[in-house]
N, C-alpha and C positions, 0 to 999 in steps of 0.2 A: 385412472378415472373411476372406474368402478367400486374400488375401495373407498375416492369420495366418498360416492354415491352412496354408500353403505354405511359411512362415518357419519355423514349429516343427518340419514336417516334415522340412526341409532342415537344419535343428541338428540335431535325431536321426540323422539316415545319415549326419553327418559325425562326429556325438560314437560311433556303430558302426566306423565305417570304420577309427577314429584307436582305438577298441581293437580293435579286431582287429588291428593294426599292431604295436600294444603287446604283445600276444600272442603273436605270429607272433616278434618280438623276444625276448620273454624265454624261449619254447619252446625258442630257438637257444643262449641263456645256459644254461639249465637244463640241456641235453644236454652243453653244453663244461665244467658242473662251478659254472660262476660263479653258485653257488643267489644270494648275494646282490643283485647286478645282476637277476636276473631274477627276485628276490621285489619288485624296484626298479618294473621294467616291469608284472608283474600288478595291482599296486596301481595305478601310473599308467591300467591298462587299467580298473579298474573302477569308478577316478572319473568314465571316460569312459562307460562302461556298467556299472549294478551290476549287472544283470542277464546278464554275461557270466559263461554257466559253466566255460567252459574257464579263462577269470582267476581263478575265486572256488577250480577245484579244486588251480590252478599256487601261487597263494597261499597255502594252506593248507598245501602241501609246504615252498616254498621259504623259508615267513616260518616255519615251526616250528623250520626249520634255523638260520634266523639267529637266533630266539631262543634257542634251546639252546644256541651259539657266546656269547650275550651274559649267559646265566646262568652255564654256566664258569667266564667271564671272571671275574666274579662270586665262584667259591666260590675259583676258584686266588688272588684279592686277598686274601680274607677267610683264608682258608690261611694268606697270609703277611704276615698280620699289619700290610697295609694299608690301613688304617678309611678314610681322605678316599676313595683311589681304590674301595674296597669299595663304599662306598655310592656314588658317584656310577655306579658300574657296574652296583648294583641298581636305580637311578633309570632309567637308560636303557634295561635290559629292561622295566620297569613301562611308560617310554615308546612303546617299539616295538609292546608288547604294547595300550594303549590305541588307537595309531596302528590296528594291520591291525582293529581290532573296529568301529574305525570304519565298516568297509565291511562291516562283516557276517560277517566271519572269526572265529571263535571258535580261539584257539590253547591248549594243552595249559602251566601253572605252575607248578612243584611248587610245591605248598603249603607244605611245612620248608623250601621258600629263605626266607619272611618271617619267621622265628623267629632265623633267623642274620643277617636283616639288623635286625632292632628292637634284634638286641644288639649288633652292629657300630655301628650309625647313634646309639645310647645313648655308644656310646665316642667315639665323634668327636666327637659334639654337646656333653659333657660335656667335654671339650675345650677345645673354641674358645669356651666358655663361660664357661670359665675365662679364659682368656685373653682375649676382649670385658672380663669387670667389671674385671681389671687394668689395662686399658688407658683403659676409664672411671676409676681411682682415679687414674690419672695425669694427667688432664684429655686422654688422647691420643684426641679424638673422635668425628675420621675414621673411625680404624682400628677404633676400637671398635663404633663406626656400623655399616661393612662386615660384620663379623666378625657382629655380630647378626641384620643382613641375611638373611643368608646359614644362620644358622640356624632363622629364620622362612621362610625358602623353603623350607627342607627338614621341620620340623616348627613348625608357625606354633605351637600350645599350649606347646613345650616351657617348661617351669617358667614364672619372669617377663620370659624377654625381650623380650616386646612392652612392659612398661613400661621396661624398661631400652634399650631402642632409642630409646623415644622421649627421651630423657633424655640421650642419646647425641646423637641428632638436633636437639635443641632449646635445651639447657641452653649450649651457645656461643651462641647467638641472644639467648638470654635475656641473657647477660651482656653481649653488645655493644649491645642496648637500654635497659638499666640506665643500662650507662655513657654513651650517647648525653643519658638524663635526665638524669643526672648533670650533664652540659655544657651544660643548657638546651637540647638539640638535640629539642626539641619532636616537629615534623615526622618526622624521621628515626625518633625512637623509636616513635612513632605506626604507621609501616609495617614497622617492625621486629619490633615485638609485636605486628604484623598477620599476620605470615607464620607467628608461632605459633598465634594462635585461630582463623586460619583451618582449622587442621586439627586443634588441640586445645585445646578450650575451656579445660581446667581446668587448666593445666598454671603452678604454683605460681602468682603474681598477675597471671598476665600480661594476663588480661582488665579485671583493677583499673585495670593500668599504662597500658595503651593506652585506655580510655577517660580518665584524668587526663591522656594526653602528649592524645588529640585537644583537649581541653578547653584545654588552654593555646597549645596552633599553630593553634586556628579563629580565622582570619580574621573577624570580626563587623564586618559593614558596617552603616553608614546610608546613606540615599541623598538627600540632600537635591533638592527638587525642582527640575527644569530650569528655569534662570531666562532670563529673554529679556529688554531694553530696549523693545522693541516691541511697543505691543499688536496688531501686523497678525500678527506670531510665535506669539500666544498656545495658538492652537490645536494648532498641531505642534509646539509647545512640550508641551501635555499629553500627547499621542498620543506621541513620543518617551521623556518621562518613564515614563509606562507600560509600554512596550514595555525600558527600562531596566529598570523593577523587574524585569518576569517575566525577562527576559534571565539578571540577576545572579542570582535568585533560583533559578533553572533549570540554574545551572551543578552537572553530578554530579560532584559531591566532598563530603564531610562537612567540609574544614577548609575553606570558604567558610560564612557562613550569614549572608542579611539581615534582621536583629534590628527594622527601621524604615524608613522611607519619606517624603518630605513628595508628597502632592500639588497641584498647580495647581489651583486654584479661580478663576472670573473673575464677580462680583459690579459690574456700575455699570463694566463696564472697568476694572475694578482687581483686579489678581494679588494673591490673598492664600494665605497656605501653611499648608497644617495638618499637624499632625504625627501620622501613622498605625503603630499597629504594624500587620505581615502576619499576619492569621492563617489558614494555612493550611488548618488542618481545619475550620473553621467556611465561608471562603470572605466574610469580611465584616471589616469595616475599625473599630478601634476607638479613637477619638480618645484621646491619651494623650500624657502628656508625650514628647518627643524621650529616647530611650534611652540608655544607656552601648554604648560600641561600641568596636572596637579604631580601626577605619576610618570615615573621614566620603569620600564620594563624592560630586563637586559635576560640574554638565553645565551649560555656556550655550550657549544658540543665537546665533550672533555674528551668521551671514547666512542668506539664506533667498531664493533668487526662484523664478520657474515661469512658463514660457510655455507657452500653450498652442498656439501656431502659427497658421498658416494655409495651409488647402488653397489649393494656387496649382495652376490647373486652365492650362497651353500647348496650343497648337493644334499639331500636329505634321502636316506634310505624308511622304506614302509612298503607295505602289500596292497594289493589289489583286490578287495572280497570279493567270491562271485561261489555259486551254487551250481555243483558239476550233479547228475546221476550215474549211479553205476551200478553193477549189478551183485547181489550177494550172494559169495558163492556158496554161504550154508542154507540160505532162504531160497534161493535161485528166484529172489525177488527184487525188482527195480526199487532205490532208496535214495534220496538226494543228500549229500554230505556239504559241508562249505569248508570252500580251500581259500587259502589264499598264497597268491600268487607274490613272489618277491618285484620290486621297481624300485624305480629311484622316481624323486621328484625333487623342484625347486624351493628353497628359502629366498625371500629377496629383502632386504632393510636396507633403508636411509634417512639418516636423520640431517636435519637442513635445520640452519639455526642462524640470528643475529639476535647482536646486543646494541645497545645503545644507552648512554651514560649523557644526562645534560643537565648543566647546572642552570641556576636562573633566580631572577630576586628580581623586586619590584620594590624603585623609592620612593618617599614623599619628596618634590624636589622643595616645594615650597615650605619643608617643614626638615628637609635634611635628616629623614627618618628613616632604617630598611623595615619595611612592612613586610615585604613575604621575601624568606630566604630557603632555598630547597635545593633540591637532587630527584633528579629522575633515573632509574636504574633499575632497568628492566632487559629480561630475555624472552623472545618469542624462540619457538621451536615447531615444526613439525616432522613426525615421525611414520612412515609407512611400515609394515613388518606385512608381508602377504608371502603365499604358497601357490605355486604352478605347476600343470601336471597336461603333459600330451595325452589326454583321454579324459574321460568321466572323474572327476574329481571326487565326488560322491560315494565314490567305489572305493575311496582312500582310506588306510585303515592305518595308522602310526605304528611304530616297532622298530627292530634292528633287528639287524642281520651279518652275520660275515661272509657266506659267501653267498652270491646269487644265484648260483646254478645245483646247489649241495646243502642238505640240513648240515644245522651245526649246531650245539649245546647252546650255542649265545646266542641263537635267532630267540628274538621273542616280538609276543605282538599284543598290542594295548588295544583287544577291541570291546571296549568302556562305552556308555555315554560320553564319559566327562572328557574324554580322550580324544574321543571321535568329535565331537560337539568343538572341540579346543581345535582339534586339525582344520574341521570344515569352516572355523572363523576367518581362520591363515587366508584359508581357498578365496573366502567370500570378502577379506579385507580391502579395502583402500586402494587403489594405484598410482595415485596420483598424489603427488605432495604440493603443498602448496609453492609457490616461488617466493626468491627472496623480497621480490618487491611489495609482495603481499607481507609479507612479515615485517617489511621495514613499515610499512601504512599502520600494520598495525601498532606499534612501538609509536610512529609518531601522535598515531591518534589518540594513545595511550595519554603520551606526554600531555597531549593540548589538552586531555581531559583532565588533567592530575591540575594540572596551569588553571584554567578556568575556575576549577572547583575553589581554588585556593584563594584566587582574586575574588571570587563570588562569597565566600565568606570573610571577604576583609568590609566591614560594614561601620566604618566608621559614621560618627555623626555630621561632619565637614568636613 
């Protein structure tokens, strides 16, 4: 809290210091004439501190100045008979003038400029208004587009250009999704006349049009169920199946949708298929005949193993560092030396692994097409490799040895960083390996991803 305390403090005396600065600066502008610059600097000063009265009285002077220079501007356009530049030069004192109130400055507007500009800004807008529907009569869209724009920015009510902008905006969309239906281009018009209801629902049929174009480019799958030769398969034969349905089912896009399902049943050791639709909102499976669909989606399990491993526990020979003293008997002085002590400690490795092999292809039924034909064939593995030691592990120093109770020319000892640092990772490794079941999830979910991606980039146009 106190650091706050000190944090907020330390932003105030600098957000002072940095206008005072701003002050000190425009004071010098203001005296040499340059009011604009240095209506520039007071403002800068009392975003820093609005509480700065010397900036709020400099402001008050030098930003009345610039606005009287930008109403001028102003009456000499409107004088001469220049509406675009009139108005855009009453815009920008109105501007100026909201800018300095921002900080608390109230500034002096004659009131009769707005009477001169509602009938200038009447002249121009009457104008280019003309000139927008011309350019809509002519199909020229862009321009007409712009030109609306831009009298919406300036008075958003004026008469109907907000509908005729959007008309402007929208009516080439319209027509190139027309004609996309037109060409059976399904797909394309679907997002075409998405780009209109997105922003305007009502906007001549378009909402009709794009709901008939998604209805004819959805993708309707079946998913027939994953079939295996083997009843050892059967099981993650269903579990797969499963994780298939929600997979397809789950893809977001409205032009996929799975209309049906078969799933794995195993009775007496024997696969029998039922044919289910999904339903969603209920959350329950309702036997029924197999459906009409654009797609039939077929998955077999070809191969399938898993091993579970085995901890294979090596005796590993290394030392023990540790710092003895003893005494010298030419110094008759106490010296500490480091020994090390021979030991044995533990190796342990096991590697756990399954594979899974699935074939799968998706048809057009109503077009007697294979559209997606594939293989999945993957291994997951996990690998543990760790070192154990009755005592301080830290203390472990790698080497060989022949005997443990007796030097011998082949004792040697690796005490490295890179050696040390290598053993102490053993110590510090893993224990635990994942399970098969984790590793089959992951292979299946592997697969539904590999499935998924492959269906989501089949994007035909019907």
């Amino acid at each position: 809290m106190k650091h706050l305390i000190l944090l907020i403090s330390l932003i105030f005396i600098l957000c002072a210091c940095a206008s005072k600065r701003y002050v000190k600066k425009a004071s010098l502008l203001e005296n040499s004439g340059l009011y604009s610059d240095a209506a520039n600097n007071y403002f800068n000063s009392l975003q820093k501190n609005i509480n700065n009265i010397d900036a709020k009285l400099g402001l008050k002077r030098t930003g009345q100045l610039v606005l009287d220079d930008k109403i001028e501007n102003f009456k000499s356009l409107y004088q001469n008979g220049s509406a675009k530049e009139a108005v855009y030069a009453y815009r920008s004192a109105e501007d100026y003038l909201k800018k300095i109130q921002g900080v608390g400055i109230k500034l002096i507007f004659p009131e009769e400029e707005k009477n001169y500009y509602r009938e200038v800004e009447d002249t121009y807008l009457n104008q280019i208004y003309g000139e927008a529907i011309k350019a809509l009569q002519l199909d020229q869209f862009t321009n007409s587009e712009k030109l609306l724009a831009e009298i919406l920015t300036i008075n958003n009510n004026y008469k109907d250009a907000k509908s005729q902008w959007i008309v402007a905006k929208y009516e080439p969309i319209y027509r190139t999704a027309n004609e996309q239906l037109n060409n059976n281009m399904y797909r394309s018009a679907y997002f075409t006349f998405k780009t209109i209801t997105d922003h305007v629902k009502t906007y001549e049929n378009s909402l009709e049009l794009m709901n008939y174009s998604l209805k004819q480019a959805k993708v309707t799958i079946y998913i027939s169920a994953v079939s295996t030769n083997l009843s050892a398969y059967q099981t993650i034969a269903s579990q797969l199946n499963n994780k298939i349905i929600k997979g397809i089912t789950d893809i977001q896009s409205p032009l996929y949708e799975v209309v049906g399902a078969s799933v794995t049943s195993s009775q007496s050791n024997t696969a029998k298929l039922k044919a289910f639709m999904l339903d969603r909102t209920k959350g329950v499976e309702n036997e029924i005949t197999i459906p009409d669909s654009k797609a039939l989606f077929e998955a077999s399990i070809q191969k399938y193993t898993k091993d579970n491993g085995r901890l294979v526990k090596t005796e590993k020979k290394g030392y023990l560092k540790r710092t003895e003293t003893y005494m010298d008997k030419t110094t008759q002085q106490k010296k500490t030396r480091t020994v090390y002590d021979k030991v044995k400690y533990y190796e342990y490795y096991l590697e756990r692994k399954a594979n899974l092999t699935v074939s799968y292809s998706m048809k057009r039924r109503d077009r007697d097409e294979i559209i997606i034909s594939n293989a999945f064939n993957k291994e997951e593995k996990d690998i543990i490799h760790y070192a154990y030691f009755e005592g301080d592990y830290k203390k472990i120093v790698p080497g060989t040895w022949k005997y443990q109770t007796k030097s011998n020319a082949a004792d040697k000892v690796y005490d490295d960083a890179s050696s040390v640092n290598k053993l102490r990772q053993l110590f510090e490794g893993n224990r635990t390996a994942k399970t098969l079941t984790q590793l089959e999830n992951t292979l299946m979910n592997n697969c539904v991803a590999q499935i998924t991606q492959e269906i989501k980039n089949y994007q035909p146009e019907n």
